[in-house]
C-alpha positions in Angstrom: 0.0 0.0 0.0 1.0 3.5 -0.5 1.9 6.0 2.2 -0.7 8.2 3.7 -1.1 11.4 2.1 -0.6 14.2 4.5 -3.6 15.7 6.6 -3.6 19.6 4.9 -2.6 22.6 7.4 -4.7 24.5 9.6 -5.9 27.8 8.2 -2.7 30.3 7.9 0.0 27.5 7.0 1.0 26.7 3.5 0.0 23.3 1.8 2.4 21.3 -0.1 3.6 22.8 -3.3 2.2 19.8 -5.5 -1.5 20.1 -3.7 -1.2 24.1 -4.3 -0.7 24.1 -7.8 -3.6 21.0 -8.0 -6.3 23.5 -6.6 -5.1 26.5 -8.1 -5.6 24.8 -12.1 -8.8 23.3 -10.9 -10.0 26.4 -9.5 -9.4 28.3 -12.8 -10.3 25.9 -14.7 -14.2 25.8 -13.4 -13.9 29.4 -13.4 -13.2 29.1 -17.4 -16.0 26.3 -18.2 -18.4 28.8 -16.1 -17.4 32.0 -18.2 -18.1 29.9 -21.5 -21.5 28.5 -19.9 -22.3 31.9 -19.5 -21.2 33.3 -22.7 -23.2 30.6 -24.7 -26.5 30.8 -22.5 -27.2 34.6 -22.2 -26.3 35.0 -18.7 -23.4 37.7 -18.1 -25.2 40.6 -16.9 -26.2 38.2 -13.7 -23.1 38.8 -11.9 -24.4 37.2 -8.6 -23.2 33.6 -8.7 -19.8 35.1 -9.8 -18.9 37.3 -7.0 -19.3 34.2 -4.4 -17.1 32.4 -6.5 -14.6 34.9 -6.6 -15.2 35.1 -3.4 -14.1 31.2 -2.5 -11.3 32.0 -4.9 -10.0 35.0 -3.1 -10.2 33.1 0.1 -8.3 30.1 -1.2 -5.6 32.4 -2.3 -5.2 33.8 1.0 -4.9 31.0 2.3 -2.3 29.9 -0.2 -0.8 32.7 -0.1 -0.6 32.9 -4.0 -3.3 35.6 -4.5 -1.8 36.8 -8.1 -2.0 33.2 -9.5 -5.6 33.1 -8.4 -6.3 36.8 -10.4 -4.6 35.8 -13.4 -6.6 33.0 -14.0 -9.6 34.5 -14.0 -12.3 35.8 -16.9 -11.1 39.6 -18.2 -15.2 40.3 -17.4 -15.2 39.6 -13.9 -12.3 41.0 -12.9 -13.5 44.4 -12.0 -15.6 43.2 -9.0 -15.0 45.7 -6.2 -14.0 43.2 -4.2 -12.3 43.4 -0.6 -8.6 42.5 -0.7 -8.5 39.3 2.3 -5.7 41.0 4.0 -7.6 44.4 4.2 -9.7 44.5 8.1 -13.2 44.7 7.7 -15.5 48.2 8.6 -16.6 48.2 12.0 -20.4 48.0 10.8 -19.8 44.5 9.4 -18.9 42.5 11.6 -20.5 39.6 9.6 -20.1 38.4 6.3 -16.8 40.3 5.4 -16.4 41.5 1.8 -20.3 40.7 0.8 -21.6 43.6 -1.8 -25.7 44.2 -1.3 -27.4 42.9 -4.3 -28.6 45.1 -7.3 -30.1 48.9 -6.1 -28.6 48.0 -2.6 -25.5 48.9 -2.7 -25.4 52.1 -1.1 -26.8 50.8 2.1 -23.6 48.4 2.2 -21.0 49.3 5.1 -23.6 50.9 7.3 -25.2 49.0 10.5 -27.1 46.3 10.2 -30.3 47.8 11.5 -30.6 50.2 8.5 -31.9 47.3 6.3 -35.3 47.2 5.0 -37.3 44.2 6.9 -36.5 40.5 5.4 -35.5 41.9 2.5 -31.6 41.5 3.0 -29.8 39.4 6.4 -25.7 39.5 6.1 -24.5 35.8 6.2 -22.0 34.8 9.2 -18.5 33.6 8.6 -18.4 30.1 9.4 -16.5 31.0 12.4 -19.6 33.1 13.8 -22.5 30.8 12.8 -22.2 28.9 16.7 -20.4 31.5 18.6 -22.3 34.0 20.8 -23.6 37.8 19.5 -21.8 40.3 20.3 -24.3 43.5 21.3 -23.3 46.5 19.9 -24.7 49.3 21.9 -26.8 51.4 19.9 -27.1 55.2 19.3 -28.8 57.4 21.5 -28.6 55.0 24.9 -26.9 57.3 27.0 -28.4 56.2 30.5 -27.0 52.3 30.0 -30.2 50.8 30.9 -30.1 47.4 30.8 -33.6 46.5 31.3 -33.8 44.2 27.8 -36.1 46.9 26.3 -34.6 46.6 22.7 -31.6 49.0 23.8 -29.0 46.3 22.9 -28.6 44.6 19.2 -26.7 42.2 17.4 -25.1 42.7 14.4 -27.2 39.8 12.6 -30.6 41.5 13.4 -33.2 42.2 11.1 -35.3 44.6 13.0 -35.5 48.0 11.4 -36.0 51.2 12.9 -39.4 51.1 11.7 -39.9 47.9 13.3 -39.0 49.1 16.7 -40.7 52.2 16.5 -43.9 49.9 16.0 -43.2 48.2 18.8 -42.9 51.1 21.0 -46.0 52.7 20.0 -47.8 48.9 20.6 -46.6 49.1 24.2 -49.2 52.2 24.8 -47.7 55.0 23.9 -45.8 55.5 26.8 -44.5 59.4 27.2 -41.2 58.4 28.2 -40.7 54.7 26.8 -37.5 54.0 25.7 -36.6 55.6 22.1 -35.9 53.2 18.9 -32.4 52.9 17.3 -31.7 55.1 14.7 -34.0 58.0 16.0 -31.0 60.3 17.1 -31.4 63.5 18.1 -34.8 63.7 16.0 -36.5 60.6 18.2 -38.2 61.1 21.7 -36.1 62.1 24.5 -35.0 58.8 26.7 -36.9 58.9 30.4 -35.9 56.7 33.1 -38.7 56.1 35.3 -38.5 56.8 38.9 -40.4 58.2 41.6 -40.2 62.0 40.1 -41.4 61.1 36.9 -45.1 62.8 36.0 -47.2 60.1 36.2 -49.8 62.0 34.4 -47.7 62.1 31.1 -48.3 58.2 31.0 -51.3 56.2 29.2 -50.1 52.8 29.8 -53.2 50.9 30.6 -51.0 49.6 33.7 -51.1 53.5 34.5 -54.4 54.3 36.5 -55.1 56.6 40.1 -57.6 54.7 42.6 -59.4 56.8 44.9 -60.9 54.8 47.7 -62.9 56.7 50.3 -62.9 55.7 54.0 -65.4 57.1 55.4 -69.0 55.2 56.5 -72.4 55.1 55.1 -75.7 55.2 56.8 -77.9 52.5 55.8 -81.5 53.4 55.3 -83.7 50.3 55.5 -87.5 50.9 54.1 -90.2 48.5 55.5 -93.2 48.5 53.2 -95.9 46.3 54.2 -98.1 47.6 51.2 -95.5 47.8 48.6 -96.2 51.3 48.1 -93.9 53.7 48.9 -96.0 57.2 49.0 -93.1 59.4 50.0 -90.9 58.7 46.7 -90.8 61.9 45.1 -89.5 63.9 48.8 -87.1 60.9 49.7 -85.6 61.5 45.9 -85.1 65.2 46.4 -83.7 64.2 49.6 -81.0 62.0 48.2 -80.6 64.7 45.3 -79.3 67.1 48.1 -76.2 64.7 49.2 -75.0 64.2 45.4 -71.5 64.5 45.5 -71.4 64.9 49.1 -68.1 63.8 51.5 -66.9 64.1 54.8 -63.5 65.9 54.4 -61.7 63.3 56.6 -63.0 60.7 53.7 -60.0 61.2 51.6 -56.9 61.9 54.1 -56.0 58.3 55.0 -52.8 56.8 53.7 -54.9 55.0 51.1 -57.1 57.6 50.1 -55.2 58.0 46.6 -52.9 55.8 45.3 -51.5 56.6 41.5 -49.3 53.8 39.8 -47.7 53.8 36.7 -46.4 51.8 34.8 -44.1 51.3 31.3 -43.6 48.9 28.4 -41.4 46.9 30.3 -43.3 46.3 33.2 -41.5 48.3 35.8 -44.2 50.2 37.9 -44.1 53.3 40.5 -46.4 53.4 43.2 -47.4 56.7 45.3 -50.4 57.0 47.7 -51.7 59.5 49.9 -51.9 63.2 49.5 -48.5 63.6 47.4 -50.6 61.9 44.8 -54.0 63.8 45.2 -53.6 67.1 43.1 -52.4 64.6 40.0 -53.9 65.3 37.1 -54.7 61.3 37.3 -56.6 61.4 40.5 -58.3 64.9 39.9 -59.6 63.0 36.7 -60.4 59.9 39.1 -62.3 62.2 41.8 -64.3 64.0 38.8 -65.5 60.4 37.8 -66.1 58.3 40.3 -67.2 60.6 42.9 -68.5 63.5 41.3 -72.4 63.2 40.3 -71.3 63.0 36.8 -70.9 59.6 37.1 -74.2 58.1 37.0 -77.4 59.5 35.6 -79.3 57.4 38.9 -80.0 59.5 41.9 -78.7 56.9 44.7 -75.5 56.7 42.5 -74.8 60.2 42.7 -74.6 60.8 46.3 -72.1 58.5 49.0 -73.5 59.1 52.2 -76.3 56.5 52.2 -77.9 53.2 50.7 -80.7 52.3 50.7 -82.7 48.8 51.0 -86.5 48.0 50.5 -88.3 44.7 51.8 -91.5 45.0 49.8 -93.8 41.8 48.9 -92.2 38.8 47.3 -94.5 39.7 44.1 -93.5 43.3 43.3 -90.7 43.4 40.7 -89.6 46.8 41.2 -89.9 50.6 41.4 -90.1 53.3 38.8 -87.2 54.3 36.4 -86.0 57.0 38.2 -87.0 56.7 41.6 -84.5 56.6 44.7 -85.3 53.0 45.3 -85.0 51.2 42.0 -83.3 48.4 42.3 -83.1 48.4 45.8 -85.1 45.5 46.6 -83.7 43.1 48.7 -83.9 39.5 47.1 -84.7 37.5 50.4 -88.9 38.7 51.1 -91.2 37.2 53.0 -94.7 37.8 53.4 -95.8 41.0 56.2 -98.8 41.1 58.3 -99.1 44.0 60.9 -98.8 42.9 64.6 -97.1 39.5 64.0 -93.5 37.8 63.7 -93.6 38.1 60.3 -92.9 41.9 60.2 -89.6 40.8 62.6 -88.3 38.4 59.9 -88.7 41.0 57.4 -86.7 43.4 59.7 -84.0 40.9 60.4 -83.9 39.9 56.6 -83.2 44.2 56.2 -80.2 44.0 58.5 -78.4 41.1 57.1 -78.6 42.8 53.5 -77.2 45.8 54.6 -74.4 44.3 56.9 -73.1 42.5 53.5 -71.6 46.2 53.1 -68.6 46.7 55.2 -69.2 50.8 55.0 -72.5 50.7 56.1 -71.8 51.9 59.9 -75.4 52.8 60.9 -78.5 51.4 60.6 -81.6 53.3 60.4 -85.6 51.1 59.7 -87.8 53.5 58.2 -91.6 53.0 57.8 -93.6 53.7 54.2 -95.1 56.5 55.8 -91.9 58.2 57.1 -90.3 61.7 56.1 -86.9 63.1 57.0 -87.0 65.9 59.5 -83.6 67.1 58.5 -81.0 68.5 55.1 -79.2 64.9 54.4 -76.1 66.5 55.4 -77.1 66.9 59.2 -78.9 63.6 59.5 -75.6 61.8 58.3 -73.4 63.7 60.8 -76.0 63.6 63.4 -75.7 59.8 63.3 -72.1 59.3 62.3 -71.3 61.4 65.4 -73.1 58.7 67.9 -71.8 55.9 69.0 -74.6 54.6 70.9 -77.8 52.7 69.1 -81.2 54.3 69.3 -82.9 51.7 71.2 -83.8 51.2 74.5 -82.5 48.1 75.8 -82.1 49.3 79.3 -83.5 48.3 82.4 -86.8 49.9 83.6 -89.6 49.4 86.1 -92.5 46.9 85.3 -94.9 49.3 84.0 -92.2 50.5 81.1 -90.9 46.6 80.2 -94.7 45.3 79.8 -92.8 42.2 81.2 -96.6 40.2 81.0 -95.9 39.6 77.3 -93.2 37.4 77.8 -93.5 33.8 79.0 -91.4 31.2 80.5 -91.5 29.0 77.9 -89.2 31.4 75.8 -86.7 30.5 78.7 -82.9 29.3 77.1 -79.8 28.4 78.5 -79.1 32.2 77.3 -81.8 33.8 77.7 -83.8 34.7 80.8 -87.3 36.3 80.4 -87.3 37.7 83.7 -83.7 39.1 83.4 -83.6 40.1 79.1 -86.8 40.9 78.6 -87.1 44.7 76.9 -89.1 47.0 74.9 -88.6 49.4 72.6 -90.1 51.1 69.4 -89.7 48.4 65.9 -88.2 52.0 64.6 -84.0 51.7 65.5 -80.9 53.0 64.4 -78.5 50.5 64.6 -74.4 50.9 65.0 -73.0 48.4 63.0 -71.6 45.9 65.8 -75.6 46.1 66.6 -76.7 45.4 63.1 -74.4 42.0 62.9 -75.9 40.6 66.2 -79.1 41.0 65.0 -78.1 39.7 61.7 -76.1 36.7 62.9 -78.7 35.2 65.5 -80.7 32.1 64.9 -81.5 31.0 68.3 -83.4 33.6 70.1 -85.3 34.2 66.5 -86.5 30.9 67.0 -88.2 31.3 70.4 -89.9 34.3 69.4 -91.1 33.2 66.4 -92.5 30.3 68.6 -93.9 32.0 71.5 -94.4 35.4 70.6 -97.8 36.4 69.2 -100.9 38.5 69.7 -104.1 36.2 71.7 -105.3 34.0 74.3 -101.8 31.7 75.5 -103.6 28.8 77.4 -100.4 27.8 79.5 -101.0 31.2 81.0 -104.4 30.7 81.2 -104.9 34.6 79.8 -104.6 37.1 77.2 -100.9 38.0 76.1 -99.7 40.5 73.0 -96.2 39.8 72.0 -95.1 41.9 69.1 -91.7 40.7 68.2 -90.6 44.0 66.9 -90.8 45.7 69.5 -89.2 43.6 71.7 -86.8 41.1 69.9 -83.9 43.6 69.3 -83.7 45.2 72.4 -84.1 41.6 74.6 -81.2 40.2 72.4 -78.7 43.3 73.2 -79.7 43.2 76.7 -79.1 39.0 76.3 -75.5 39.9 75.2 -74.8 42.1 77.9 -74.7 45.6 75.8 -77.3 47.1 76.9 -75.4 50.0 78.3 -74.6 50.8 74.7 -78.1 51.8 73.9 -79.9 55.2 74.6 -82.4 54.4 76.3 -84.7 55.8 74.3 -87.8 54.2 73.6 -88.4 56.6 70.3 -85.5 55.0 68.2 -85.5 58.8 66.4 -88.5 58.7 65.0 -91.8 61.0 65.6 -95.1 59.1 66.3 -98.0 60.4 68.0 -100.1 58.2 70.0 -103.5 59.5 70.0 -106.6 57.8 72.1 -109.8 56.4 70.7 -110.4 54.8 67.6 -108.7 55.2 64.3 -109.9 56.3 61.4 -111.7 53.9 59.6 -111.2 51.3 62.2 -114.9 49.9 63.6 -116.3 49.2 67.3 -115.1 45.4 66.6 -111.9 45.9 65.1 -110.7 48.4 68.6 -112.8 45.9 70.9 -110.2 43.0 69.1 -107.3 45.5 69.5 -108.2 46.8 73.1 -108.1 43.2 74.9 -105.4 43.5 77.5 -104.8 47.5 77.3 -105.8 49.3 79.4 -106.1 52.5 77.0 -106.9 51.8 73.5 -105.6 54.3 71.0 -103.4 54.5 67.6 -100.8 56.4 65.6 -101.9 59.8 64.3 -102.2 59.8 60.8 -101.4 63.0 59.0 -103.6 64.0 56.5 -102.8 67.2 53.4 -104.7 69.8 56.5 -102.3 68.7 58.7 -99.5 69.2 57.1 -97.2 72.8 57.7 -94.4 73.9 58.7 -95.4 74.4 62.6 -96.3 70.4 62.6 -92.4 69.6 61.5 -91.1 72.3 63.5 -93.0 70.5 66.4 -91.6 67.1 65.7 -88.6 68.5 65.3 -88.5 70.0 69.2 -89.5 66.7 70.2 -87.1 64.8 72.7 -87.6 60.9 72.3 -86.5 59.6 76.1 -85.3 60.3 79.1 -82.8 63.2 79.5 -80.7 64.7 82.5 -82.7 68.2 81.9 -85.0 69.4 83.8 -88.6 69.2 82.0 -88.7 73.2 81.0 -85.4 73.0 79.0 -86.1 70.0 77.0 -87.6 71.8 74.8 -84.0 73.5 73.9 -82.2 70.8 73.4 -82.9 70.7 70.0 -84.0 74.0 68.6 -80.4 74.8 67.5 -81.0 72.5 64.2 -80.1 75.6 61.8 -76.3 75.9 63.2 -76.1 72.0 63.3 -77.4 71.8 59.5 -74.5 74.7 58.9 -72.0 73.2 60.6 -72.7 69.9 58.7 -72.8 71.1 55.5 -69.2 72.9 56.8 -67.7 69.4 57.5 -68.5 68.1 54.1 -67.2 69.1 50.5 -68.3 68.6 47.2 -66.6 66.3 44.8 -68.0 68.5 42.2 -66.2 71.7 42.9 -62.3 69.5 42.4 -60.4 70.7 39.9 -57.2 71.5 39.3 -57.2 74.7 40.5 -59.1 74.1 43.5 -57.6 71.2 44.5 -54.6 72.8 46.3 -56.7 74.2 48.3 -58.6 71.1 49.1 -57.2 67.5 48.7 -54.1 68.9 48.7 -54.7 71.0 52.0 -53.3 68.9 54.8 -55.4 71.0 57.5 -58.4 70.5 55.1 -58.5 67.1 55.0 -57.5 65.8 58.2 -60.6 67.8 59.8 -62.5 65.0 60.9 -66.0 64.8 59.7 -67.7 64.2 63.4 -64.8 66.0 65.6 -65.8 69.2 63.0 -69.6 68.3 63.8 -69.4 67.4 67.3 -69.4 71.3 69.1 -72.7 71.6 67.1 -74.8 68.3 67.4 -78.2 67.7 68.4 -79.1 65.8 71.4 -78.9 62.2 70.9 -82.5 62.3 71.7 -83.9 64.8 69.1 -86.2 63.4 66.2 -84.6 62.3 63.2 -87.5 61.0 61.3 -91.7 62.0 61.3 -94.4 59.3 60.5 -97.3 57.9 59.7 -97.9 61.0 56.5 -100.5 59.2 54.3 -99.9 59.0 50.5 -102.9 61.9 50.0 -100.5 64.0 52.4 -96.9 63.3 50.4 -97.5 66.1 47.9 -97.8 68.9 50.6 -94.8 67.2 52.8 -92.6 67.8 49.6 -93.9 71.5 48.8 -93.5 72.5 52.0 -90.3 71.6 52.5 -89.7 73.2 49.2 -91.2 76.7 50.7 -88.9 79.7 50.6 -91.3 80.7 53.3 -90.9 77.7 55.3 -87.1 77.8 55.4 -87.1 74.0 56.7 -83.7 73.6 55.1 -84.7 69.9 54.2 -85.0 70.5 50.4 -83.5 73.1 48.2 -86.0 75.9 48.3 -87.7 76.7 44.8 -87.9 80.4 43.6 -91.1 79.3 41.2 -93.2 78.8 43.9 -95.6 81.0 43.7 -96.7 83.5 47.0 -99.6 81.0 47.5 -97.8 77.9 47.1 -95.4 79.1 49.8 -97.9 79.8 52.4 -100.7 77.8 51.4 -100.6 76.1 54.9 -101.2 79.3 56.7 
């Protein structure tokens, strides 16, 4: 056998002399047969194919070392080819693919940076060398602030992304004021921002980018019993609401949480500012406008934040009319009412465990289908807000005042001692909201009532009994859990009622012989018909004290006639979401002394007795039209509704 022919060189040391002049003839002589291919088939103006091939031939000569042999032998047409001499260094722009003209109408875009070529149209080829080794970044022009958050800052000299391409891309991320600019803007493209906790977060519209206002203070819960369905006193409790739109206690927005404006860019990097460096933002001036302003519902109940409102109605009714205050507001949970028994409790209790579902419901106020407010929205919500205690009477009084002959032992528990828990109070309450969730969370003393408690002869006792679960369920199962000290003690629960002696109207000999069995005076509520109704009857309710106070009996009467300075000073502790603007908000929101005056501490010198009336029933439905005109009397001056300059002389005095 022959000897092994030698393994050529590595790249850079010469082959032998006899192998060298092999590849060199070869080399020319395909380089020949492909001129006269050319020649004979119509092909010379493509000068693509040749250039790679002088290409290979320049690189065997280098490698050679015989690049004049490799020259002479080739076609006199080809050998004008700008070419790159091998032993010349490459421009800095190409990296890749050394010595590789553009193709035809291209060529002045050859030598520049890679990113300045038209999408997939044209990609430089690697050396062999390149194809498996690592990229190497260049950094591009314009990134002055080395950020190396991977937003497209960095690129490889193999990339096909344009400048058009990244711009795209920018603009995709949501127009960010401040994203990071695209290679090849220069000096003409958007100046570079680094986000940080100075930037203007209102420049930004990055859907990550967003101010939440969230305010802290607590509602008032208004719960509407209506037996009837009807609800007579729509159009007065509608104005009513109308006068809170937009209405907040000024303490409402000063907590740490009140505001809290993020932003965020294209990469996902996010700043985060709460409290009142964030609240004169453009952002959160915008978010005050909208969610809290009455701009942002056309509905009545949505336009105001001091109150919701909850009606138990009969199972059947589907709802109230477009436009009134309590559309919608139907609880789902109804059961059937009937006057006088435990029905109109479970209907109560199904109220209270709707509204404690809200967390900001704080109070708790039942209200009857035949009730009016005595008082501007404003003062009734500070009024409350500023009590701590319920308005029931769940304390302990003589016999006479506990009607203690209603109760039975049977309704005796392991928890519950008749003789010991039994109380009495009006069915109307306000309710604090630790209150509202006992009442809401009890089973087991709702059971024994609903057992034992009812109006008629009880044959155990051998005697007539009347047991009227709403008035005595609520305050027995506080005084059961120890807290009746937390009560007021006043038997009125707010609310006006007049008990008047004889028979009702409309109510026969049989119906008050039926009603007057174990009373020993019969009477009923006063029903207020249209001649009843002026301004000297709510001014009268309104100097009415509900309970027992530490007065003597001639100065009762004073305790609440300052209503007018408590309805200022309420309407003082509030502002309106409204009037925020840019302008105004320095002054406001962004007023630390502003907003730290506490709704109830700025009420508090100026508050009604705990006593006072709140509320005035039983108005009957021919009686709501002149309950809402008066209160809409200039002449009047109740301060309940706005007062309305088209009333004429007559309608403002027509009581008189």
């Amino acid at each position: 056998m022959g000897a092994t022919p030698a393994r050529p060189a590595r790249k850079g040391s010469p082959l032998p002399k006899l192998l060298q002049a092999v590849l060199i003839f070869s080399v020319a002589g395909v380089l020949a047969l492909w001129t006269a291919h050319i020649a004979q088939s119509g092909m010379a103006g493509d000068s693509g194919p040749p250039r790679l091939l002088l290409q290979g031939a320049l690189e065997l000569a280098q490698a050679t070392h015989q690049p004049d042999a490799v020259l002479q032998a080739l076609p006199d047409g080809d050998a004008g080819l700008e070419l790159q001499q091998p032993d010349e260094e490459p421009p800095q722009d190409l990296q890749a693919g050394e010595g590789v003209q553009a193709p035809p109408g291209q060529q002045e875009q050859v030598g520049g940076t890679a990113d300045q070529q038209p999408d997939g149209e044209w990609e430089l080829p690697l050396k062999p060398e390149q194809q498996d080794a690592p990229q190497q970044p260049s950094q591009q022009q314009g990134d002055t602030d080395g950020d190396d958050n991977g937003d497209g800052d960095d690129w490889s000299a193999d990339s096909s992304s344009s400048t058009s391409s990244s711009a795209s891309s920018s603009s995709a991320s949501g127009g960010l004021a401040g994203s990071v600019s695209a290679a090849g803007d220069g000096a003409d493209g958007p100046e570079e921002v680094t986000l940080d906790d100075a930037s203007d977060l209102a420049t930004f519209d990055d859907p990550g980018t967003r101010c939440v206002v969230t305010p802290s203070h607590g509602k008032v819960a208004l719960l509407f019993l209506a037996p009837e369905t009807e609800l007579p006193h729509d159009m007065t409790w509608t104005a009513w609401m109308r006068e809170a739109r937009g209405l907040l206690p000024r303490g409402s927005l000063a907590g740490p949480e009140a505001f809290c404006l993020q932003q965020c860019d294209a990469s996902g990097d996010c700043v985060r500012r709460c409290g009142a460096e964030a609240a004169c933002n453009p952002l959160c001036v915008a978010a005050v406008q909208e969610e809290l302003s009455p701009k942002r519902s056309t509905a009545v109940l949505q336009q105001q934040h001091l109150f919701s409102v909850y009606v138990h109605a009969r199972p059947a009714y589907k709802d109230y009319p477009e436009g009134s205050v309590f559309q919608g507001r139907l609880i789902p949970d109804r059961a059937g009412m009937r006057a006088g028994t435990h029905s109109m409790m479970v209907a109560i209790k199904k109220l209270v465990e709707a509204a404690v579902l809200d967390q900001r419901n704080e109070r708790f106020v039942l209200v009857g289908n035949t009730t009016v407010p005595l008082y501007h929205p404003a003062m009734f919500y500070q009024q409350l807000m500023s009590e701590s205690k319920s308005r029931v009477d769940a304390c302990l009084h003589d016999e006479q005042l506990l009607d203690r002959q209603r109760s039975t032992p049977a309704m005796a528990t392991d928890r519950f001692n008749p003789d010991k828990h039994w109380r009495k109070s009006t069915q109307w309450f306000v309710l604090n909201r630790r209150h509202a969730e006992v009442v809401a969370h009890d089973t087991e003393l709702m059971a024994v009532f609903g057992r034992h408690c009812s109006v008629g002869e009880d044959k155990e006792l051998g005697r007539f009994r009347e047991c009227i679960s709403d008035q005595h369920y609520i305050p027995s199962l506080l005084a059961m859990y120890g807290l009746d000290n937390e009560t007021s003690c006043d038997p009125s629960g707010g609310t006006y009622e007049r008990w008047v002696h004889g028979r009702a109207l409309g109510e026969t000999a049989t119906d008050q012989a039926g009603r007057a069995q174990g009373e020993a005076q019969v009477g009923h509520f006063q029903l207020y018909q249209p001649g009843h109704v002026s301004a000297e009857l709510i001014a009268s309710m309104r100097a009415s004290v509900g309970g027992p106070v530490d007065v003597p009996l001639s100065d009762e009467s004073e305790l609440c006639s300052d209503w007018l300075t408590a309805t200022q000073a309420a309407l003082a502790s509030l502002f309106d979401t409204s009037t925020i603007t840019a302008e105004t908000c320095p002054t406001t929101l962004g007023n630390t002394e502003f907003v730290q005056q506490q709704a109830a501490d700025a009420y508090k010198d100026a508050a009604l007795h705990p006593h006072c009336m709140l509320l005035g029933r039983e108005f009957s439905r021919h009686a709501a039209k002149w309950v809402h005109r008066v209160y809409r009397s200039c002449t009047a001056a109740l301060h309940v509704l706005a007062c309305s300059e088209r009333l004429t002389e007559r309608d403002n005095t027509w009581w008189q």
